[in-house]
Biopython code that builds the backbone (N, CA, C, O; Angstrom):
import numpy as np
from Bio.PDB.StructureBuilder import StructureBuilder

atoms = [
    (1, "UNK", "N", (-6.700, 212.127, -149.395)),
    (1, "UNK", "CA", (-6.573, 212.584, -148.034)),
    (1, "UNK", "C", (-6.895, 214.062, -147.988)),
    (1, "UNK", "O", (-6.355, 214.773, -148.836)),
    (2, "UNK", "N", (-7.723, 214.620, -147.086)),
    (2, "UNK", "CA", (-8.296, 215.977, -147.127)),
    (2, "UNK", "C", (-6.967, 216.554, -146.665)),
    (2, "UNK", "O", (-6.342, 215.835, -145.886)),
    (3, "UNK", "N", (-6.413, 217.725, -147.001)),
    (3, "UNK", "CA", (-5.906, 218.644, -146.529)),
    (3, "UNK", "C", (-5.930, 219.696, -145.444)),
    (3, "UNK", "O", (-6.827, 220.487, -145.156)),
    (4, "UNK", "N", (-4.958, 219.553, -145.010)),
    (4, "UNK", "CA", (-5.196, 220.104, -143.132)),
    (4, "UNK", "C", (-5.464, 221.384, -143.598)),
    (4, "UNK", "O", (-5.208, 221.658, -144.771)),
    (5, "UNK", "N", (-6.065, 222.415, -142.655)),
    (5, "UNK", "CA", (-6.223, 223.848, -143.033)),
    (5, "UNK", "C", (-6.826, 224.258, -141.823)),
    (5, "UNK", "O", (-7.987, 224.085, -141.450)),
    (6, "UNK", "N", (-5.493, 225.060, -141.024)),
    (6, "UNK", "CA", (-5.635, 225.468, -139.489)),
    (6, "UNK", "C", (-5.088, 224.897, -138.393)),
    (6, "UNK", "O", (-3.879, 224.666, -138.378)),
    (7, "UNK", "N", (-5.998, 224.546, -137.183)),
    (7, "UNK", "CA", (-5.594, 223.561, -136.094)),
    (7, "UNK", "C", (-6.256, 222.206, -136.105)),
    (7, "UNK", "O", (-7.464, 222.065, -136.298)),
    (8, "UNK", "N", (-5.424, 221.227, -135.890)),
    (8, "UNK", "CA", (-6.056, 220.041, -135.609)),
    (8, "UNK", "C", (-7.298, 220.552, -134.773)),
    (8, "UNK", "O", (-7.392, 221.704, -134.350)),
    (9, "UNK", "N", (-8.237, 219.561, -134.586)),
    (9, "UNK", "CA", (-9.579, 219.435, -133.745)),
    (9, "UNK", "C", (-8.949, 218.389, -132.799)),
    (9, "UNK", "O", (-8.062, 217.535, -132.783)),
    (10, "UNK", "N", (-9.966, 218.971, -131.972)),
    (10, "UNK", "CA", (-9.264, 218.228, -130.504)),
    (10, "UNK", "C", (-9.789, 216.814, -130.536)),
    (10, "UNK", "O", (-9.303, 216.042, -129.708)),
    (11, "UNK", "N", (-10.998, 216.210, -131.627)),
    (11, "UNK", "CA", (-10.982, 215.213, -131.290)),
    (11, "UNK", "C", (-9.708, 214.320, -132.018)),
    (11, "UNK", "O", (-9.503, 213.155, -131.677)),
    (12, "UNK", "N", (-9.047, 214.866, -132.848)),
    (12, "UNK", "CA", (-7.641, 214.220, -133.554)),
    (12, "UNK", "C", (-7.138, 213.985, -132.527)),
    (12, "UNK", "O", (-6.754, 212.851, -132.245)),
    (13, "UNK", "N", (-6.991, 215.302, -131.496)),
    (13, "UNK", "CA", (-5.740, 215.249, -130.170)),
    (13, "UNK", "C", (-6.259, 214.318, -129.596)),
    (13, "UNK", "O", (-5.379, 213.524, -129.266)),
    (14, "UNK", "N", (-7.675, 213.846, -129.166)),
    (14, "UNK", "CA", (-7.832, 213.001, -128.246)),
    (14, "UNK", "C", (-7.839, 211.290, -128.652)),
    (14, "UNK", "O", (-7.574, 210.348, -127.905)),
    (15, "UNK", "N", (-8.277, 211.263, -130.242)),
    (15, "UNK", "CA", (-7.867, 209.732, -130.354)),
    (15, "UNK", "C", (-6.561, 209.685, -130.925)),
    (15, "UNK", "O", (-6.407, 208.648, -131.570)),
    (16, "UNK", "N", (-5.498, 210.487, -130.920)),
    (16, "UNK", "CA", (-4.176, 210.191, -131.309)),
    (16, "UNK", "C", (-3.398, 209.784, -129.830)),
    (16, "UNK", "O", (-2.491, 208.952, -129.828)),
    (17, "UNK", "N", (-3.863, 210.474, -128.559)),
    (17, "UNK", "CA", (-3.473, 209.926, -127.288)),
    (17, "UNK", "C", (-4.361, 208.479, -126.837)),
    (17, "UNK", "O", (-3.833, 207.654, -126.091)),
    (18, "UNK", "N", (-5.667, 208.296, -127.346)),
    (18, "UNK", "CA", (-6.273, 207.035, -127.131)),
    (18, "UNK", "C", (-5.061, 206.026, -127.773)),
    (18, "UNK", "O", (-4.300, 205.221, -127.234)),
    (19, "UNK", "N", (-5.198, 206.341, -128.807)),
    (19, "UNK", "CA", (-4.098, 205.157, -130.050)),
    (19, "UNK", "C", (-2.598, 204.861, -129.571)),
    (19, "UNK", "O", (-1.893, 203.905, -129.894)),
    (20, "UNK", "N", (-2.248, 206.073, -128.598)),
    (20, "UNK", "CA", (-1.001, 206.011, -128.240)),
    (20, "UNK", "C", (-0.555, 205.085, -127.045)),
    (20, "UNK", "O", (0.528, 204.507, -126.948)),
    (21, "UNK", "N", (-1.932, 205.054, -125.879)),
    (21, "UNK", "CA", (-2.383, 204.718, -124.912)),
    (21, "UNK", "C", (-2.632, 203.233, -124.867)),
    (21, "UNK", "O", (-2.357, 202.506, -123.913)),
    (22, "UNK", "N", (-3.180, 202.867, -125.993)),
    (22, "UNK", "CA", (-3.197, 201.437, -127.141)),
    (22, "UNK", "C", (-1.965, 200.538, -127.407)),
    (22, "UNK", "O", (-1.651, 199.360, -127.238)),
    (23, "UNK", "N", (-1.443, 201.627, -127.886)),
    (23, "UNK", "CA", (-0.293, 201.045, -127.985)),
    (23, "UNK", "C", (0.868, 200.802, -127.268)),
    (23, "UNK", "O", (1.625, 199.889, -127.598)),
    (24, "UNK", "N", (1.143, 201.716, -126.073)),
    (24, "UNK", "CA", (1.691, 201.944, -125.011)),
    (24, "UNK", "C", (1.185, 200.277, -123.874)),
    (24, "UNK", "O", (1.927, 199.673, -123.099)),
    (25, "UNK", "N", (0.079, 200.050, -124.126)),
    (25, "UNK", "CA", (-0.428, 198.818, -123.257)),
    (25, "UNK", "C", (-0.100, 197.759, -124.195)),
    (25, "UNK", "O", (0.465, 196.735, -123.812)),
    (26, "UNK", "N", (-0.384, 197.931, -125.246)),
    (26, "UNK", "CA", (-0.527, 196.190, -125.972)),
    (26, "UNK", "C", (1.208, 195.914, -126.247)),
    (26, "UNK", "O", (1.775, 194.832, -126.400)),
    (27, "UNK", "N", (1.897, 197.543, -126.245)),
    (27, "UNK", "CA", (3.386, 196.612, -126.441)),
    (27, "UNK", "C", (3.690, 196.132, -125.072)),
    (27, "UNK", "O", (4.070, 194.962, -125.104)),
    (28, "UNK", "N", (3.650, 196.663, -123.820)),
    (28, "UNK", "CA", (3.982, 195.597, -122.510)),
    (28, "UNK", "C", (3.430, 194.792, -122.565)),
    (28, "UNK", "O", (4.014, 193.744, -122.288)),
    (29, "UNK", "N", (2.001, 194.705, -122.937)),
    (29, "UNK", "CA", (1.441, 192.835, -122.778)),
    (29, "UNK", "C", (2.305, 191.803, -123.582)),
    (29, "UNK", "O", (2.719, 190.704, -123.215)),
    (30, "UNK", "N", (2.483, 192.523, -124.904)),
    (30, "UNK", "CA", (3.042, 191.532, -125.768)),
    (30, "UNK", "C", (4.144, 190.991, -125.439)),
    (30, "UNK", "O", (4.400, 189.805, -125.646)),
    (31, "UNK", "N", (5.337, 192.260, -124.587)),
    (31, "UNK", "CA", (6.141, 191.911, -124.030)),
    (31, "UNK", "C", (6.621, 191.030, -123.018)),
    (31, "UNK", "O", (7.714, 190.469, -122.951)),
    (32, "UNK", "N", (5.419, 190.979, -122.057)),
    (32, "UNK", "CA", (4.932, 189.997, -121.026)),
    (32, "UNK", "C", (4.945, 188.481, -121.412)),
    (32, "UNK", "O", (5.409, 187.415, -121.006)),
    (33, "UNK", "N", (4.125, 189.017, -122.492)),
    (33, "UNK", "CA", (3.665, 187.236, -123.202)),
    (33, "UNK", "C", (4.449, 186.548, -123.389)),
    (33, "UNK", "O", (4.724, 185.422, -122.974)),
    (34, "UNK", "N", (5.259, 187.827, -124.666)),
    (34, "UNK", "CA", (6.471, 186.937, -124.787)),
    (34, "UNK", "C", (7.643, 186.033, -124.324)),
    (34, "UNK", "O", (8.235, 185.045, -124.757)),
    (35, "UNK", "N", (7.699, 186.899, -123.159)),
    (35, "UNK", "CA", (8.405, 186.271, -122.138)),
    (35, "UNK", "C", (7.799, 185.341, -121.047)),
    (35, "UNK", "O", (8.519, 184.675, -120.303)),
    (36, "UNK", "N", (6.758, 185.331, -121.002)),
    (36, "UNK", "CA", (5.806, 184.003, -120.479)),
    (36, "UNK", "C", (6.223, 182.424, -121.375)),
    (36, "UNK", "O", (6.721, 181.350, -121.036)),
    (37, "UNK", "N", (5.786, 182.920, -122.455)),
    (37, "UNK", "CA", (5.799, 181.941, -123.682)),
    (37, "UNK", "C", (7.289, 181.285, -123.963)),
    (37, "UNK", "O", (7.459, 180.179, -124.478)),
    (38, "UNK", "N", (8.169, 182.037, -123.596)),
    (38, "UNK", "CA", (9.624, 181.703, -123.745)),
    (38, "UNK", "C", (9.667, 180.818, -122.361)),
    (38, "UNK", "O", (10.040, 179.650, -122.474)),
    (39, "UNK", "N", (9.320, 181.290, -121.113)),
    (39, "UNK", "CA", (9.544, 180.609, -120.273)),
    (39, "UNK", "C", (8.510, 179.415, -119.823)),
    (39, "UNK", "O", (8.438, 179.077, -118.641)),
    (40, "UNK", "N", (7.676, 178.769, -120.902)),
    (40, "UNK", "CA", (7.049, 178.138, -120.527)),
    (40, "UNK", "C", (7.256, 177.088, -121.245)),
    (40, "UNK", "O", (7.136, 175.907, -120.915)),
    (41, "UNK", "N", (7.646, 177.646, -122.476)),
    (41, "UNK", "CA", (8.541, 177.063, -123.698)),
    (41, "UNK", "C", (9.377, 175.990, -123.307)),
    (41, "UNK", "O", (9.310, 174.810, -123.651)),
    (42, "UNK", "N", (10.427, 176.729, -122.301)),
    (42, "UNK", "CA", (11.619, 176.128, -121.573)),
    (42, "UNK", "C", (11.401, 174.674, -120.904)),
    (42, "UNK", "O", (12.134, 173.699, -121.070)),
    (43, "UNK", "N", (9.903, 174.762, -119.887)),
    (43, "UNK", "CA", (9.465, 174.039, -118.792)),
    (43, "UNK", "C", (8.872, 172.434, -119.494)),
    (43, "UNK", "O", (8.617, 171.425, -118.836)),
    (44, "UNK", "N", (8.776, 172.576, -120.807)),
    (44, "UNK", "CA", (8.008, 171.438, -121.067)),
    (44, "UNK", "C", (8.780, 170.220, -120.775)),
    (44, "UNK", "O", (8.022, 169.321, -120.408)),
    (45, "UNK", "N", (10.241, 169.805, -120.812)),
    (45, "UNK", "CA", (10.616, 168.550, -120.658)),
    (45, "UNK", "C", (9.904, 168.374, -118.857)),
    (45, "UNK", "O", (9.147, 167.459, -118.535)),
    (46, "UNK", "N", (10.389, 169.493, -117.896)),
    (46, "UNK", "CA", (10.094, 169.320, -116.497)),
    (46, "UNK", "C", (8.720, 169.061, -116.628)),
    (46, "UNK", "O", (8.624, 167.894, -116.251)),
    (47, "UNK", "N", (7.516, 169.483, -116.961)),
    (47, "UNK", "CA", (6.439, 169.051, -117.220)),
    (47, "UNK", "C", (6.314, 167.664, -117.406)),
    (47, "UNK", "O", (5.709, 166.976, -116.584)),
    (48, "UNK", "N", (6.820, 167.204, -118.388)),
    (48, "UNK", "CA", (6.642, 166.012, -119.198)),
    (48, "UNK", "C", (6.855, 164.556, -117.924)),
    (48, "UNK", "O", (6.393, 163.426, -117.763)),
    (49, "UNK", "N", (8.133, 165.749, -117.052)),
    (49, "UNK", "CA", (8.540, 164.081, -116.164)),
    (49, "UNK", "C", (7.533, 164.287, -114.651)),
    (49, "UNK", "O", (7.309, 163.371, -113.859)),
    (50, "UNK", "N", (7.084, 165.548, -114.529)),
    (50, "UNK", "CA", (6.144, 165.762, -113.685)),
    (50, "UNK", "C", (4.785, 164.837, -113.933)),
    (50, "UNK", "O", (4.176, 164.289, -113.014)),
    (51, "UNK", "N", (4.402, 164.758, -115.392)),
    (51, "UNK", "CA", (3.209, 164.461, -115.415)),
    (51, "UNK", "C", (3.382, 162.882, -115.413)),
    (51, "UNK", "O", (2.516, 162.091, -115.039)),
    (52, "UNK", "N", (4.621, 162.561, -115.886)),
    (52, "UNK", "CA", (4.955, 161.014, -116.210)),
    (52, "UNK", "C", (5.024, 160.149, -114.556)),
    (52, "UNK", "O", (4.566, 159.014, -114.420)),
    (53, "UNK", "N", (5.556, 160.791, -113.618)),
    (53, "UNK", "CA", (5.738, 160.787, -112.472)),
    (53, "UNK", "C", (4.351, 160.767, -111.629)),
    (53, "UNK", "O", (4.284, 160.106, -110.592)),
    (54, "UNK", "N", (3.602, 161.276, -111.958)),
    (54, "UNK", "CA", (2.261, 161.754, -110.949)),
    (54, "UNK", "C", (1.908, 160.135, -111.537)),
    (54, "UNK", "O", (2.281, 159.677, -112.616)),
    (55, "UNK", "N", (0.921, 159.301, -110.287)),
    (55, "UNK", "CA", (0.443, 158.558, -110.549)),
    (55, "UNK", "C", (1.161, 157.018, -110.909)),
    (55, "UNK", "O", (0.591, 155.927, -110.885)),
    (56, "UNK", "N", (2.890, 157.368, -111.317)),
    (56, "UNK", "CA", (3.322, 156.378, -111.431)),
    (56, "UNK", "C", (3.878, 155.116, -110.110)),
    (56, "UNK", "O", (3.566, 155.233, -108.925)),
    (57, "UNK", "N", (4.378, 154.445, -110.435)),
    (57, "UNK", "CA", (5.196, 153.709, -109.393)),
    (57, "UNK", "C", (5.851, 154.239, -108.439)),
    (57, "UNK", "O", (5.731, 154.105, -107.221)),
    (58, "UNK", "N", (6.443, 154.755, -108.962)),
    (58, "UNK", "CA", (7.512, 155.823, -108.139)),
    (58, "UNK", "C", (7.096, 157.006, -107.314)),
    (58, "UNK", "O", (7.862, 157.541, -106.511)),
    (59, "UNK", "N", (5.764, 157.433, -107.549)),
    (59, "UNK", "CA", (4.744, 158.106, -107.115)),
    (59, "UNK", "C", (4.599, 157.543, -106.042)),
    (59, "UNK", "O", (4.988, 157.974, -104.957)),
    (60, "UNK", "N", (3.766, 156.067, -106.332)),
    (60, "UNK", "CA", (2.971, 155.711, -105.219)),
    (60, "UNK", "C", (3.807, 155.379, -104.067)),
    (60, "UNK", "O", (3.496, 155.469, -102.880)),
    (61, "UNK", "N", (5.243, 154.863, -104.729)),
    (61, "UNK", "CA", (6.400, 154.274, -103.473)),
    (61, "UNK", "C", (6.630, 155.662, -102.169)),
    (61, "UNK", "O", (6.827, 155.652, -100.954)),
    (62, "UNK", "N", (6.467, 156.797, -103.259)),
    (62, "UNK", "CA", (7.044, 158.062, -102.345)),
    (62, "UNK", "C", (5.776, 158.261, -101.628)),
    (62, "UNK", "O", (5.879, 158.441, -100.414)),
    (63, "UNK", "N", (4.510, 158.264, -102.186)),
    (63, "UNK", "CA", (3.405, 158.548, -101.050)),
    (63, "UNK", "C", (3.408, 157.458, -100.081)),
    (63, "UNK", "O", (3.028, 157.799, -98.961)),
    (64, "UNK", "N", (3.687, 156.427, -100.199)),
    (64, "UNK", "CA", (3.653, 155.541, -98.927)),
    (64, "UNK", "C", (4.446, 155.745, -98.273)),
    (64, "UNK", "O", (4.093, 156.007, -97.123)),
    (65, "UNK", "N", (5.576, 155.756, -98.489)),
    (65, "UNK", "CA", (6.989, 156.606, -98.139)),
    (65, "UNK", "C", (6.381, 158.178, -96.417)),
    (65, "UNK", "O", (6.568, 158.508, -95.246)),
    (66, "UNK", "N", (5.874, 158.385, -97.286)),
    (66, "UNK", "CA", (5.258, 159.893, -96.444)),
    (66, "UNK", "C", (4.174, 159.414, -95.649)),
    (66, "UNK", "O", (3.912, 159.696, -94.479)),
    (67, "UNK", "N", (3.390, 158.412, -96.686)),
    (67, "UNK", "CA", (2.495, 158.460, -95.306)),
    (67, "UNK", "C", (2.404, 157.310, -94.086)),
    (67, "UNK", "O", (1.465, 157.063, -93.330)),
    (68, "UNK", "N", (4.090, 156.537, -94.204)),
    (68, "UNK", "CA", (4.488, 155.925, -92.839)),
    (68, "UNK", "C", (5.686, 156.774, -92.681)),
    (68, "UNK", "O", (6.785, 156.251, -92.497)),
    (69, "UNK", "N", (5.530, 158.110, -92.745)),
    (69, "UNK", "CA", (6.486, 159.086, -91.962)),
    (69, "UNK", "C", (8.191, 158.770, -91.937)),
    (69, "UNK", "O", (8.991, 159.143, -91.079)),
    (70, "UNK", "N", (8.407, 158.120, -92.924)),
    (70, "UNK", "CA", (10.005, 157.791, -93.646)),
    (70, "UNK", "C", (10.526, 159.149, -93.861)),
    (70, "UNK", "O", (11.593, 159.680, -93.550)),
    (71, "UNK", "N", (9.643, 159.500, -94.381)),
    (71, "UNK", "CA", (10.536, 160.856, -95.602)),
    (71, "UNK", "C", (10.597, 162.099, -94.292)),
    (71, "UNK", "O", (9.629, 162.323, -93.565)),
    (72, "UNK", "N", (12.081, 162.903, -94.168)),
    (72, "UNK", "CA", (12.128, 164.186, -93.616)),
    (72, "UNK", "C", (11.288, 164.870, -93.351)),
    (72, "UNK", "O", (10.507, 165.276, -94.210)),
    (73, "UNK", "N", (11.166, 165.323, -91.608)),
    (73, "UNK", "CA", (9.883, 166.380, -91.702)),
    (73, "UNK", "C", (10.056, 167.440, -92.473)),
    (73, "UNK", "O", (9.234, 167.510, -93.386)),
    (74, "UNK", "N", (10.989, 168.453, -92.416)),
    (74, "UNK", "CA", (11.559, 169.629, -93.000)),
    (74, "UNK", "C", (11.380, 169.530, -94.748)),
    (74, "UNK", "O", (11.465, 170.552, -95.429)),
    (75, "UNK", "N", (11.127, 168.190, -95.355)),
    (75, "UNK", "CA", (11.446, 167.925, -96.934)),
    (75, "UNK", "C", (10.033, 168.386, -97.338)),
    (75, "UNK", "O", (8.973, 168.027, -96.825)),
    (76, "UNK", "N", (10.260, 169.448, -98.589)),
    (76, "UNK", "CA", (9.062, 169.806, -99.360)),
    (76, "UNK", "C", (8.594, 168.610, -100.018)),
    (76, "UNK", "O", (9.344, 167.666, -100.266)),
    (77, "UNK", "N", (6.791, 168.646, -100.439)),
    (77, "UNK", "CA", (7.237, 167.518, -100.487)),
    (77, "UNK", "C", (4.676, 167.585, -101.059)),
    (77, "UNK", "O", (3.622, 167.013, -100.783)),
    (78, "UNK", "N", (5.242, 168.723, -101.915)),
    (78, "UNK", "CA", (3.837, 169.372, -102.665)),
    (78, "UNK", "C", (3.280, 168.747, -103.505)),
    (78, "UNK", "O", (2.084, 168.705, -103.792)),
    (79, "UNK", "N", (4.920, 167.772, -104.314)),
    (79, "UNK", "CA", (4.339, 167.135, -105.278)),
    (79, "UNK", "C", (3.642, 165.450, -105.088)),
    (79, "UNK", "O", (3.396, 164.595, -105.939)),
    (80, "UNK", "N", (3.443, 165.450, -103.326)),
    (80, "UNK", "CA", (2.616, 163.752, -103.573)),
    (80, "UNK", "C", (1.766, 164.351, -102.426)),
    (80, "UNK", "O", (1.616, 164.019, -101.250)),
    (81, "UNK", "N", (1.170, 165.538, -103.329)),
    (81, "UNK", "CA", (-0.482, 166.074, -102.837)),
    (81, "UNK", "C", (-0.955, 165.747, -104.224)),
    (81, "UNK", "O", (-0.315, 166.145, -105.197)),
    (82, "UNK", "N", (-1.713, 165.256, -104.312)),
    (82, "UNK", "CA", (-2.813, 165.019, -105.867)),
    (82, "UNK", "C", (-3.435, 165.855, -106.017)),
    (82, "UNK", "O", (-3.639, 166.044, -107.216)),
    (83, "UNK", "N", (-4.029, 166.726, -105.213)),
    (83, "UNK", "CA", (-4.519, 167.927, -106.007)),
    (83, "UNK", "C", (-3.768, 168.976, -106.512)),
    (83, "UNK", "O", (-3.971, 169.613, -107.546)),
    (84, "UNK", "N", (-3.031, 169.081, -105.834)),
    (84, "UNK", "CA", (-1.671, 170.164, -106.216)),
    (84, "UNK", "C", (-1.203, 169.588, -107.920)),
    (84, "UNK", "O", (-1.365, 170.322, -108.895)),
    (85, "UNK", "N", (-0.678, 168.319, -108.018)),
    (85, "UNK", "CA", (-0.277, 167.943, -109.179)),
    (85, "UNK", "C", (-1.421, 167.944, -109.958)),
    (85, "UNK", "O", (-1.262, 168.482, -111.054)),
    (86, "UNK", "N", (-2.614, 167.472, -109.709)),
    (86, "UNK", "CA", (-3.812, 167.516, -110.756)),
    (86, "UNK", "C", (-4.311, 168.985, -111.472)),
    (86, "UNK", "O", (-4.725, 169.274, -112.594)),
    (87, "UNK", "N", (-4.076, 169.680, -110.347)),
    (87, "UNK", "CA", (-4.871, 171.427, -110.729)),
    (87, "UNK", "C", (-3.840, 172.163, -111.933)),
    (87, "UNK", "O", (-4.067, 172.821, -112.949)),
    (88, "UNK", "N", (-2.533, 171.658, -111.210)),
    (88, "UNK", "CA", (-1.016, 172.232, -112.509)),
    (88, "UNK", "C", (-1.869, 171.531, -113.474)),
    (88, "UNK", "O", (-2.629, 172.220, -114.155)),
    (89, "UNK", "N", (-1.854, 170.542, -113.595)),
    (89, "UNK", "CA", (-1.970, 169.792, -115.108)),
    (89, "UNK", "C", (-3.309, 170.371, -115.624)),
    (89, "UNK", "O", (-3.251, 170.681, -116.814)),
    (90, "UNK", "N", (-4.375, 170.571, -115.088)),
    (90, "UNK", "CA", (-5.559, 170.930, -115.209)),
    (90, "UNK", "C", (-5.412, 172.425, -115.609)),
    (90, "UNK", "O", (-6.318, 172.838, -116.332)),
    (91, "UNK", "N", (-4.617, 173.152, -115.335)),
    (91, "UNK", "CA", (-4.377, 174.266, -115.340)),
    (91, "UNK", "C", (-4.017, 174.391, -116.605)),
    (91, "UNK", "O", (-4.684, 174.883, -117.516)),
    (92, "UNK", "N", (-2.628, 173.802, -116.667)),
    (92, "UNK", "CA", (-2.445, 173.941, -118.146)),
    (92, "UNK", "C", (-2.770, 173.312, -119.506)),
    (92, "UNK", "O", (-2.176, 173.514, -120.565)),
    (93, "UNK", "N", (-4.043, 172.347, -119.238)),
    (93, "UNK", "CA", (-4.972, 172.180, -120.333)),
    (93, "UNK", "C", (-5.671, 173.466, -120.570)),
    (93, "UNK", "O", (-5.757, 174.067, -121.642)),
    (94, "UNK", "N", (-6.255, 173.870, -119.187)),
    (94, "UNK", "CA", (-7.012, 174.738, -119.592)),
    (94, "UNK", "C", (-5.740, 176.192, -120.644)),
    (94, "UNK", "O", (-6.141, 176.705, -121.689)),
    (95, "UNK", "N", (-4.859, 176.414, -120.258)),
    (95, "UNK", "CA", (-3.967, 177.509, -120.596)),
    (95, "UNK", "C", (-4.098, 177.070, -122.574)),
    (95, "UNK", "O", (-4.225, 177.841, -123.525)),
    (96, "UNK", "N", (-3.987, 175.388, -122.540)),
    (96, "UNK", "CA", (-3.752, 175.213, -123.951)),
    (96, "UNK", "C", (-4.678, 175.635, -125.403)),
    (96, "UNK", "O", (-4.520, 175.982, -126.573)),
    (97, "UNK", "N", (-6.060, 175.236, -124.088)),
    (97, "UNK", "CA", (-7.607, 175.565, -124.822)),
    (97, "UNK", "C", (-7.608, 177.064, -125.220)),
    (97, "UNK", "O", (-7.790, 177.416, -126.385)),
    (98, "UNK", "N", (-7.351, 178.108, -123.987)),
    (98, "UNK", "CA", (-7.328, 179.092, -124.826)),
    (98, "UNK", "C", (-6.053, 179.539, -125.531)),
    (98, "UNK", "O", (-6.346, 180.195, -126.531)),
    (99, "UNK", "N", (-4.912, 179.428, -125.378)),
    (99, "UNK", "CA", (-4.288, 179.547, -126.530)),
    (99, "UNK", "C", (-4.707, 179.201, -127.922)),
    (99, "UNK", "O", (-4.485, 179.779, -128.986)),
    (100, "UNK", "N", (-5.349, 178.145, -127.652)),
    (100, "UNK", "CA", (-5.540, 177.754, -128.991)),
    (100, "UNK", "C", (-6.433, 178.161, -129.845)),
    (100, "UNK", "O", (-6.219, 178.087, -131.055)),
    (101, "UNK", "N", (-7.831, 178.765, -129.221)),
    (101, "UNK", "CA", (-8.821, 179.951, -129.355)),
    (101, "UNK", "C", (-8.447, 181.124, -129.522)),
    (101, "UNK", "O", (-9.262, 181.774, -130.178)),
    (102, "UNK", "N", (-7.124, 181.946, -129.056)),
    (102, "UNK", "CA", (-6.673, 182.766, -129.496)),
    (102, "UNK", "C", (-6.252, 182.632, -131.201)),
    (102, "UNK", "O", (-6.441, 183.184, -132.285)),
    (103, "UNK", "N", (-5.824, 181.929, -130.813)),
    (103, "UNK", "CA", (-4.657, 181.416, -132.070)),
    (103, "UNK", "C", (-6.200, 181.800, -133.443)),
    (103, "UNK", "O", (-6.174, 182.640, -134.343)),
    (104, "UNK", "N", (-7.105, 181.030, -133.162)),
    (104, "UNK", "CA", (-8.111, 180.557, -133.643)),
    (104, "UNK", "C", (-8.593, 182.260, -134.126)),
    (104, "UNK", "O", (-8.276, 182.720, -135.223)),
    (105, "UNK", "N", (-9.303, 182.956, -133.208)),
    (105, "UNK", "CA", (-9.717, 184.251, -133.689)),
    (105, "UNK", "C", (-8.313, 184.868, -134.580)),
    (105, "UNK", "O", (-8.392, 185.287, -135.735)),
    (106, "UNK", "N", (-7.102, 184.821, -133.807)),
    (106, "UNK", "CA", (-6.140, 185.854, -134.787)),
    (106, "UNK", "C", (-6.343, 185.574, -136.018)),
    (106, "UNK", "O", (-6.756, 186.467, -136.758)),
    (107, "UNK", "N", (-6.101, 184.276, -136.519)),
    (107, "UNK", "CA", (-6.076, 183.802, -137.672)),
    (107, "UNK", "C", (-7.802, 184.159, -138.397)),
    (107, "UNK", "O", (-7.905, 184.649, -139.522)),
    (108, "UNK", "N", (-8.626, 183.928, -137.819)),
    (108, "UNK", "CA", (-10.129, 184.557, -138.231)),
    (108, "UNK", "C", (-10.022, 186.119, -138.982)),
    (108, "UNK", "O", (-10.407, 186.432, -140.109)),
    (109, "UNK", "N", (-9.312, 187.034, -137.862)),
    (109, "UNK", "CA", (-9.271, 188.296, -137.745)),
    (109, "UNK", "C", (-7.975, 188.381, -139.384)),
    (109, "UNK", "O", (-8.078, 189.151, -140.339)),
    (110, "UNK", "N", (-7.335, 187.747, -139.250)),
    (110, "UNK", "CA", (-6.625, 188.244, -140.781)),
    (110, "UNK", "C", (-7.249, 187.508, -141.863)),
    (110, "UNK", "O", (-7.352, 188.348, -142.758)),
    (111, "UNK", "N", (-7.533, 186.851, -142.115)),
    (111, "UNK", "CA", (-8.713, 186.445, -143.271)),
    (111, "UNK", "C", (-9.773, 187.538, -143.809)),
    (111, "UNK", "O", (-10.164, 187.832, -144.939)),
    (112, "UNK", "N", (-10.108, 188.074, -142.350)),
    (112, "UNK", "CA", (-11.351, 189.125, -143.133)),
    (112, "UNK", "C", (-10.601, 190.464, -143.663)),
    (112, "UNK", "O", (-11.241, 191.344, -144.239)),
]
sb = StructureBuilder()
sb.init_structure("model")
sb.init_model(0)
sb.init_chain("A")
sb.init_seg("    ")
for serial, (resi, resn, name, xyz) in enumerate(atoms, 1):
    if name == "N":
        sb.init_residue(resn, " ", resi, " ")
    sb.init_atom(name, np.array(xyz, "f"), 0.0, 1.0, " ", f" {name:<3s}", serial, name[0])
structure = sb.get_structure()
């Protein structure tokens, strides 16, 4: 390691605030993530009966249900829209693909 002798050069000063700036962002993302990932973590059984549900029997009883005007006007009622339930699910294939491409480069990136 060369030995300092004098003042830093300003380009030290300026990529030691780049690096800091770096790091200052990638720890909130990570932080973000993490807590994405925890809470998404959580959701999979509700998922599981969401997706088991879309399309089933019980599905179709409740869309007929709605669409001879049985069910409460006031009752939410998002999940016997098929696109709404299709795009979630679609959504989070797509979320899985790139996770899993992430996953894919990190693991690339420590090998070399």
């Amino acid at each position: 390691m060369k030995h300092l002798e004098g003042n830093l050069q300003p380009e030290q000063i300026e990529r030691i605030k780049q690096m800091e700036q770096h790091l200052d962002h990638a720890s909130q993302v990570v932080m973000r993530l993490s807590v994405a990932l925890n809470e998404f973590a959580a959701i999979q059984n509700a998922l599981r009966q969401l997706s088991d549900y879309y399309g089933s029997d019980a599905w179709k009883q409740d869309f007929a249900a709605d669409e001879a005007g049985l069910l409460p006007k006031d009752l939410k009622r998002g999940v016997l829209s098929e696109d709404v339930v299709w795009n979630l699910l679609e959504n989070i294939r797509d979320l899985k693909d790139r996770m899993a491409e992430i996953v894919t480069v990190i693991k690339s990136d420590k090998q070399e």
